[in-house]
C-alpha positions in Angstrom: -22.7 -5.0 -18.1 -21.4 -1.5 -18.0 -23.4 1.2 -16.1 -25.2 4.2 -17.0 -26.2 7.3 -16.2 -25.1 10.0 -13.6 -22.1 7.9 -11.4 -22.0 8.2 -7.4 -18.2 7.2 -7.8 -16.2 10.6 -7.4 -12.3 10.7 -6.2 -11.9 14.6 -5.8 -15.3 14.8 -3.7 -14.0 15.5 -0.2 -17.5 13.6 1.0 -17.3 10.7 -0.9 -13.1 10.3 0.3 -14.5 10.9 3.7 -16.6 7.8 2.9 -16.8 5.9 -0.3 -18.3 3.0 0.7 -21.7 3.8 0.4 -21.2 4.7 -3.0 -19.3 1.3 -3.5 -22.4 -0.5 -3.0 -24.7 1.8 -5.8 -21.7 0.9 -7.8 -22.0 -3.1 -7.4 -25.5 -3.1 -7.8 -24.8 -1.1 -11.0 -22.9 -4.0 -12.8 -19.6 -5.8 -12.6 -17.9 -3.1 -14.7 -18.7 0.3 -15.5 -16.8 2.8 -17.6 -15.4 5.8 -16.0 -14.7 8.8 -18.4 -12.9 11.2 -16.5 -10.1 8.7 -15.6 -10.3 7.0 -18.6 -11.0 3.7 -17.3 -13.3 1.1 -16.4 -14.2 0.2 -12.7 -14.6 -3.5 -10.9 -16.0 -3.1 -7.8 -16.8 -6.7 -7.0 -14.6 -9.0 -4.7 -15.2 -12.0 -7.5 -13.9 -10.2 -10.6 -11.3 -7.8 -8.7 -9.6 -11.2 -7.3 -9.6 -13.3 -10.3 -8.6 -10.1 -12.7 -5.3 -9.6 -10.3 -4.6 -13.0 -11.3 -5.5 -12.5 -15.4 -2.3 -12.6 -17.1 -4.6 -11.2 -19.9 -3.8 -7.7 -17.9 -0.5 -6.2 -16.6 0.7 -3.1 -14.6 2.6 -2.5 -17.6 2.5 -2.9 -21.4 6.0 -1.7 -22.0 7.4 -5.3 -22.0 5.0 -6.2 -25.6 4.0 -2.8 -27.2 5.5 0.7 -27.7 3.7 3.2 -26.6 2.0 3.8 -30.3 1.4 0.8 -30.6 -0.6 0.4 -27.5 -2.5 3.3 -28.3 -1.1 5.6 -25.5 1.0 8.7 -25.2 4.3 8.6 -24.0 4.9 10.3 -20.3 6.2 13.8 -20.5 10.2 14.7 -21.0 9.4 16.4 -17.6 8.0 13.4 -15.7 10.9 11.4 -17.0 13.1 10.6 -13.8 9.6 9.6 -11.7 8.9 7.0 -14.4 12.5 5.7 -14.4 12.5 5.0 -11.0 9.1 3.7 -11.2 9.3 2.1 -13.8 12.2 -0.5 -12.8 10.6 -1.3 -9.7 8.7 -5.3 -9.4 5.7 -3.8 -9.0 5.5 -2.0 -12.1 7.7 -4.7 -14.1 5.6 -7.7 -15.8 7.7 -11.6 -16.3 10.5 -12.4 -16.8 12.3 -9.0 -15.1 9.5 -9.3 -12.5 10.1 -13.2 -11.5 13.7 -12.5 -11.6 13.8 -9.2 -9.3 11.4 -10.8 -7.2 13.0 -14.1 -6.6 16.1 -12.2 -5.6 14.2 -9.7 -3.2 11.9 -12.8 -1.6 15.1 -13.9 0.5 14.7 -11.0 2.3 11.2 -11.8 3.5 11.4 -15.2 4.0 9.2 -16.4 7.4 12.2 -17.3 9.0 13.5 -13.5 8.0 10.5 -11.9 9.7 10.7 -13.9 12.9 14.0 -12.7 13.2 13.0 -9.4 13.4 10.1 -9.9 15.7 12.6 -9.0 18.9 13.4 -6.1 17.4 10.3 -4.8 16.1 8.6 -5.7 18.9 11.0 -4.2 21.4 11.0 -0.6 19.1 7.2 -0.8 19.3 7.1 -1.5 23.4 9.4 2.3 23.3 7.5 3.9 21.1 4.0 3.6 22.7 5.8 3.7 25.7 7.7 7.6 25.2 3.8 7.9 24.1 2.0 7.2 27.3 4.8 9.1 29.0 3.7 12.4 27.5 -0.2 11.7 27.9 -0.5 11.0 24.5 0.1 12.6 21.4 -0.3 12.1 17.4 -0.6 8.0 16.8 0.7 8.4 13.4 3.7 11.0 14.0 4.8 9.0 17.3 3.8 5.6 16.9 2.4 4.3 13.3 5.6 6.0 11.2 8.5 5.7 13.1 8.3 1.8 13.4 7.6 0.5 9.5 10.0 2.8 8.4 13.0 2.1 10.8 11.7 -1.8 10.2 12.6 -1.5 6.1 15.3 1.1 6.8 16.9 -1.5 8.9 16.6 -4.0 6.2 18.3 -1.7 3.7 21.0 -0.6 5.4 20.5 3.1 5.8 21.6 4.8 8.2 19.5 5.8 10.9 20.8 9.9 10.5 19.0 9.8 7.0 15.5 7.9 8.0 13.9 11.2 8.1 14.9 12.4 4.5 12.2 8.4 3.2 9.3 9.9 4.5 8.8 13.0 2.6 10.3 11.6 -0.5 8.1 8.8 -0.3 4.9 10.7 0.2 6.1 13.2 -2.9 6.3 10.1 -5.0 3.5 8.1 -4.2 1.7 11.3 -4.9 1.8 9.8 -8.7 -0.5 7.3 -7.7 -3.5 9.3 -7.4 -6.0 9.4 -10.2 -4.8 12.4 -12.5 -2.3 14.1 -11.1 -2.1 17.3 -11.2 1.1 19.4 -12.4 2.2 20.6 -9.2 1.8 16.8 -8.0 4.0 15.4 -10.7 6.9 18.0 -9.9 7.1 17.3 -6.1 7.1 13.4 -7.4 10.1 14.1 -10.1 12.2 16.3 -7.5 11.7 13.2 -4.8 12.7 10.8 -7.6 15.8 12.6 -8.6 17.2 13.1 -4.8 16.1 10.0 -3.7 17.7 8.5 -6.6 20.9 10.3 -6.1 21.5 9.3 -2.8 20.8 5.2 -2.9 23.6 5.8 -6.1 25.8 6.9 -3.3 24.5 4.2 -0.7 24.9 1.8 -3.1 28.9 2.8 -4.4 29.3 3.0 -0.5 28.2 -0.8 0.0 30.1 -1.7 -2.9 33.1 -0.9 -1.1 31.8 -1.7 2.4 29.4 -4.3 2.1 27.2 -5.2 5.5 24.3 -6.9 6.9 21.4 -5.7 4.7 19.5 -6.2 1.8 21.2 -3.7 -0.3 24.4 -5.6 0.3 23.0 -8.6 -0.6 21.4 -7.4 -4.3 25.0 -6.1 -4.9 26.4 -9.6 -3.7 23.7 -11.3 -6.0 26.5 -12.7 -8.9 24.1 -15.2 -10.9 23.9 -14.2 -14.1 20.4 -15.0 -13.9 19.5 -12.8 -11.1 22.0 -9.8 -11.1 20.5 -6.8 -10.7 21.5 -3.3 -12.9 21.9 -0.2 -10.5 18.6 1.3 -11.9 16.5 -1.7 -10.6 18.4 -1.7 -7.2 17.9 1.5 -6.7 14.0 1.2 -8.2 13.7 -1.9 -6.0 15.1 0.0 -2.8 12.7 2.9 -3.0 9.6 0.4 -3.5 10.1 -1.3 -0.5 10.7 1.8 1.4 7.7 3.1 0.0 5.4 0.2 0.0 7.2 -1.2 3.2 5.8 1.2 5.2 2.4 3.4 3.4 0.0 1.1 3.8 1.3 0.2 7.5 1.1 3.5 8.7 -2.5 4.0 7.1 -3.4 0.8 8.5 -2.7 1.7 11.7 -4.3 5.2 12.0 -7.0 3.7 10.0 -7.7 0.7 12.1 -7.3 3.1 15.3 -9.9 5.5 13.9 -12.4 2.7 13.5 -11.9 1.3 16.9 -12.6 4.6 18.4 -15.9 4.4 16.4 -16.9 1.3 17.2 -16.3 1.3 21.4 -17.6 -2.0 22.0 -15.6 -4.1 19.2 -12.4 -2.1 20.9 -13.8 -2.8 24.6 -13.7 -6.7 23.3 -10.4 -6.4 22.0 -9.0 -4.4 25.3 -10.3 -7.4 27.1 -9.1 -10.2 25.2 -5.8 -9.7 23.4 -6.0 -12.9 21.6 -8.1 -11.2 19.1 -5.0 -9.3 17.4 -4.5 -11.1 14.3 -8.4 -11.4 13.5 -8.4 -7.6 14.3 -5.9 -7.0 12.1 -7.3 -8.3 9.4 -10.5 -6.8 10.1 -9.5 -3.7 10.2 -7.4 -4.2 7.0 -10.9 -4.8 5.5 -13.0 -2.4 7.2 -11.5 0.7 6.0 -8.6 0.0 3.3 -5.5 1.4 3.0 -5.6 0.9 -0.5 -9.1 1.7 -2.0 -8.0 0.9 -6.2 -5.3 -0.8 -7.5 -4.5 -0.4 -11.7 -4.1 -2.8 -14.6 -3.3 -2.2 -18.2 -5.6 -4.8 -21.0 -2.9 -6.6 -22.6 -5.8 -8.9 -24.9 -9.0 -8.1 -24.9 -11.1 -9.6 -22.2 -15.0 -9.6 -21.6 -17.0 -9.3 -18.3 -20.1 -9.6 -17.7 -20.6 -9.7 -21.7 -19.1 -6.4 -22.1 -15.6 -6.2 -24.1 -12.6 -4.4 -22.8 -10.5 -3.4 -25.8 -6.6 -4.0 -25.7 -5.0 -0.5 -24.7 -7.7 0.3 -21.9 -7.1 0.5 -18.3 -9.2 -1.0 -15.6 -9.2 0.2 -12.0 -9.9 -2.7 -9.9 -12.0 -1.1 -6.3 -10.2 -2.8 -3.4 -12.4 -0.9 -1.0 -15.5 -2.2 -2.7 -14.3 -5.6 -3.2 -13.5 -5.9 1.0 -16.9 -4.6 1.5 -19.5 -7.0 -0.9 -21.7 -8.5 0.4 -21.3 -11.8 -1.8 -18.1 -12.7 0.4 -18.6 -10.7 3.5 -21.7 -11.0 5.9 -22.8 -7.6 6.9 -19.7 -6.1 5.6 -20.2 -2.3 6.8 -19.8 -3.5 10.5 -16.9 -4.2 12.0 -16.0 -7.5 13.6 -13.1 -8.3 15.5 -14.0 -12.0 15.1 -14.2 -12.1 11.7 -12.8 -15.3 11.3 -13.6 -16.3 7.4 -11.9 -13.3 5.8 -10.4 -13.2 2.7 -10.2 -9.9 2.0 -7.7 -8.8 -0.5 -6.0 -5.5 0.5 -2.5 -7.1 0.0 -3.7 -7.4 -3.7 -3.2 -11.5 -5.2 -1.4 -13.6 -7.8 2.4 -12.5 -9.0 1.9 -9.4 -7.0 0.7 -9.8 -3.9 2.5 -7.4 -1.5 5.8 -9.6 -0.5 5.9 -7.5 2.3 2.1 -8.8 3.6 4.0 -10.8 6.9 5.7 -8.4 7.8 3.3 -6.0 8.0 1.0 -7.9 10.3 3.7 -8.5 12.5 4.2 -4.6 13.1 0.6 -3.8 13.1 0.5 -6.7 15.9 3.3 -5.1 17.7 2.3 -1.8 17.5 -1.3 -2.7 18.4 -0.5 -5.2 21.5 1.6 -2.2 23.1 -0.9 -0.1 22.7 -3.7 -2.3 24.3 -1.0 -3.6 26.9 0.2 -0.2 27.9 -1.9 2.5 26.7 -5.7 0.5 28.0 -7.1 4.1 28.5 -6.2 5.4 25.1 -9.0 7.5 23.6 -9.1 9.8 20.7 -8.5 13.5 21.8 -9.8 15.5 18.6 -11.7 14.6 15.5 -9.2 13.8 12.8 -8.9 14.7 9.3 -8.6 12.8 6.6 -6.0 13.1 3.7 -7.4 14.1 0.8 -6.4 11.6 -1.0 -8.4 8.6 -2.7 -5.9 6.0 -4.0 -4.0 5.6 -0.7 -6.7 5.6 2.1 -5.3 8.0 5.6 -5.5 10.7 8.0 -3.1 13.5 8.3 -2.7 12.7 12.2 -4.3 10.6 14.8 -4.6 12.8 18.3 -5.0 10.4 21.3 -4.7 11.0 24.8 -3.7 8.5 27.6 -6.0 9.2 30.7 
């Protein structure tokens, strides 16, 4: 049934960013969906309904590929915010069948299992340097030295771009993604647009320059794709390159500084881990869970659908609470502590059905390599100043990490 009264759930309280998931539980004691006015949209905050709604093809993160924009009752996106939403809008994520299936089947050869244990050398060898120029200077931020530089030469890598230009992604991807906070404000949506436009403009040139040079990389290879059924057009290549940049390394980075933060929180599940290093892949799960980098993920009505005995209407947008689903209670013992041995752990921060994060292996294998240098190298690390927290909501992180090596 849909809640009432005065709502604990609010994404521009600094407080409740700092730590919503107190308020996460009032909310799943309040019902399985609750409306939200000042986003227009109604919440999920349990892992039950969030998991099996990622997988309702009654719902999609578009509507564009059935209805108009009249027709689905919405208005359409300002002339201004047009080159965001072209770039957004050809990218899988955003994309419903059969664009979706057919960009995805292409871009799935590049992250294959076999793929990602070919690059395990490599990313675990860039790690080992990393933490290493790290512990050489005593310490320094985690998520400038350590947690950015390694996802995002990883996917860079991938694409083909040249390691001169790896420091224009970062700013362009954090202008963009931006857009993905719960009303946006103005200033927001022209930082995203002017990212959109130069990023854009240079993959169009990357891409005429593999055309006539083709290498190694995944850009080379969606140009090389000639089936008919499978060919991309340059707006989806250059759509699809700027979502993997942009996904391939976000929610690594805040997973890292994230997972760091908590360890430094909890001394005695990190005194655990320091002392047995086979715990890795359960802590990285754990930590996924514990504090996630992703706290809601969006999802247009398509046909109406009812929970709970309440109707959602075609045309109205639900908000699924990834943060609250990882912590209930219904799927996860004591979920507010953290538990390095977690073993039974299905928590969903890669998201599930058609779109869960094709990405997802190798992420854990650079938050393993990242994290086993650390312990292996660094086993004095400790935090060196309290950090701050981005004020963002939708995408979950800290604007540095400050560690010291003693």
């Amino acid at each position: 049934m849909a809640g009432s009264g005065e709502l604990v759930f609010d994404p521009w309280d600094p407080a409740f960013v700092a730590d919503p998931y107190p308020a996460y539980a009032e909310l799943r004691a309040r019902g399985r969906v609750i409306r939200y006015e000042p986003t227009d949209q109604w919440l999920v905050p349990h892992h039950a309904d969030v998991s099996a709604l990622l997988r309702d093809r009654r719902l999609g993160r578009t509507y564009q590929h059935r209805f108009g924009h009249e027709e689905f009752g919405k208005a359409a996106p300002p002339p201004a915010h047009e080159p965001f939403h072209t770039l957004n809008d050809h990218g899988m994520l955003d994309l419903e069948p059969p664009d979706h299936t057919r960009i995805r089947r292409l871009v799935s050869k590049a992250f294959t299992p076999r793929t990602v244990e070919r690059l395990e050398p490599y990313v675990r060898q860039l790690a080992d340097e990393l933490v290493a120029a790290l512990v050489r200077d005593g310490g320094g931020d985690l998520l400038k030295d350590v947690a950015e530089p390694l996802p995002v030469a990883v996917i860079a890598e991938m694409l083909g771009i040249p390691e001169a230009d790896r420091g224009l992604l970062r700013p362009w991807s954090a202008a963009i993604c931006g857009m993905y906070e719960l009303n946006p404000s103005e200033e927001t949506a022209a930082r995203a647009v002017r990212a959109s436009v130069e990023f854009s403009g240079y993959l169009r040139e990357l891409i005429a320059a593999r055309r006539g040079r083709p290498g190694d990389d995944l850009i080379s290879g969606l140009i090389a794709a000639h089936d008919e059924d499978d060919r991309l057009t340059e707006q989806e290549m250059i759509s699809t390159a700027v979502l993997l940049l942009n996904a391939g390394h976000e929610a690594t980075v805040n997973a890292t500084v994230n997972g760091w933060w908590a360890l430094f929180r909890n001394p005695a599940q990190l005194a655990a881990l320091r002392a047995d290093h086979r715990l890795v892949p359960t802590a990285i799960e754990e930590l996924m869970r514990y504090d996630t980098p992703l706290q809601l993920f969006e999802r247009w009505v398509l046909d109406d659908i009812e929970i709970d005995g309440t109707t959602i209407p075609r045309g109205a947008e639900i908000a699924m609470l990834f943060g609250s689903a990882n912590h209930d209670p219904a799927v996860f013992p004591d979920p507010d502590r953290l538990d390095l041995t977690r073993a039974d752990n299905p928590h969903i921060s890669f998201s599930a059905g058609i779109h869960y994060c094709i990405g997802a292996p190798l992420a854990r294998l650079e938050l393993a390599a990242s994290m086993t240098a650390l312990l292996r190298q660094a086993p004095t690390l400790a935090l060196a100043t309290e950090p701050a927290r981005k004020p963002n909501f939708v995408i979950r992180g800290l604007e540095g990490l400050s560690v010291e090596v003693r």
